[in-house]
C-alpha positions in Angstrom: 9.7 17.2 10.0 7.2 14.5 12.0 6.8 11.6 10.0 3.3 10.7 8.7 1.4 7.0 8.8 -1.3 5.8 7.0 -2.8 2.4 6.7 -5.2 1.6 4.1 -7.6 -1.6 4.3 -10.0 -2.9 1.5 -11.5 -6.3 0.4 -11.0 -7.0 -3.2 -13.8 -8.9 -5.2 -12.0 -12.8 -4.5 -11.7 -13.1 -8.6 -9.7 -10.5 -8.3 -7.7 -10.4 -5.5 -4.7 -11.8 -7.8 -4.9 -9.0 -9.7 -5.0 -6.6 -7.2 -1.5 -8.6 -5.7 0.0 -8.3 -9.2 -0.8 -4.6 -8.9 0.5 -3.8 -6.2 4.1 -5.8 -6.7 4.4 -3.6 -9.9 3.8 -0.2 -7.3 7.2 -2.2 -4.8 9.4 -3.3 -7.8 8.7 0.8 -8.9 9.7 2.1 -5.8 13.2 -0.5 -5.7 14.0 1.2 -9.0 13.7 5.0 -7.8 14.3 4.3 -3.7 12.7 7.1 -2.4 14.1 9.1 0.6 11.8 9.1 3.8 9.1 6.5 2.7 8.5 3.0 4.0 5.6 1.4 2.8 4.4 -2.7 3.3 1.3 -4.4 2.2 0.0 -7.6 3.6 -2.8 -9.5 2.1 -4.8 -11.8 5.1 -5.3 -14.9 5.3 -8.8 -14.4 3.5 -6.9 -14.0 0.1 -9.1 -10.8 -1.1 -8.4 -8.3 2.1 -5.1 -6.1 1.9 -3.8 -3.5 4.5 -1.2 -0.9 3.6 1.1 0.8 5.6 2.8 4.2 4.3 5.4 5.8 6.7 6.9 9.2 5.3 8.5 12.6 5.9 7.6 15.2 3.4 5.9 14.8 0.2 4.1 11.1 -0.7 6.0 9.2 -3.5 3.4 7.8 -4.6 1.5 10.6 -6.0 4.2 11.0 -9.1 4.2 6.8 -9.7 2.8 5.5 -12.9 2.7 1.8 -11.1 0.4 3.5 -8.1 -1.4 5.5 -10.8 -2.1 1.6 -12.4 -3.0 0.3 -9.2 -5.7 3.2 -8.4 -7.1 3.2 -11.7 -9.7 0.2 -11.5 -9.4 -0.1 -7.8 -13.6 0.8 -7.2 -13.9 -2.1 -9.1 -11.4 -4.3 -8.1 -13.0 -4.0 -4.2 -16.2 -5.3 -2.6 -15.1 -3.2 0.1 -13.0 0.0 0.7 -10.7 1.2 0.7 -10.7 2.9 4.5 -8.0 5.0 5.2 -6.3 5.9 8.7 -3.9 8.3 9.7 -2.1 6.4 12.5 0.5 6.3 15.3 3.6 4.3 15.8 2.9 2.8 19.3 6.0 0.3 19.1 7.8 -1.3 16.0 10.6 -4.0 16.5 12.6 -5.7 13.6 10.4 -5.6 10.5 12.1 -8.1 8.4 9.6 -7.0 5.4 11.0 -7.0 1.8 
């Protein structure tokens, strides 16, 4: 099975770009609990404080679609975002390290 990459960007609304953060720790701590098989999955916030990119690497079906923290996060998120969220299917050109976690 061929892997599968997404990255996500949006802007939240700067009042609630903390929020957004909390949100989206909830979705990490979530996955450490059930540790899915074939998924990594990172999410930086720039050095604007309200934009955030997600990156979702996985083999077979998305985790994500059964998780009540993701569910959370989605809920409000056309509210939370002044712009976004833009999704991309991309390609692995070159990775090295990733000390993420």
């Amino acid at each position: 099975m061929t892997a599968v990459t997404k990255v996500i960007r949006y802007r939240t609304h700067p009042a609630r770009a903390d929020e957004n953060a909390d949100l989206v720790r909830a979705v990490f701590d979530e996955l450490a609990a059930t540790a899915p098989a074939s998924f990594s999955y990172v999410t930086f916030r720039l050095d604007d404080g309200a934009t955030f990119v997600h990156v979702a690497t996985m083999e077979g079906d998305n985790p994500l679609v059964s998780s009540a923290a993701f569910s959370r996060f989605q809920a409000e998120i056309a509210t939370r975002c002044e712009e976004g969220p833009i999704v991309s299917d991309a390609t692995v050109v070159g990775a090295y390290g990733l000390p993420f976690g």
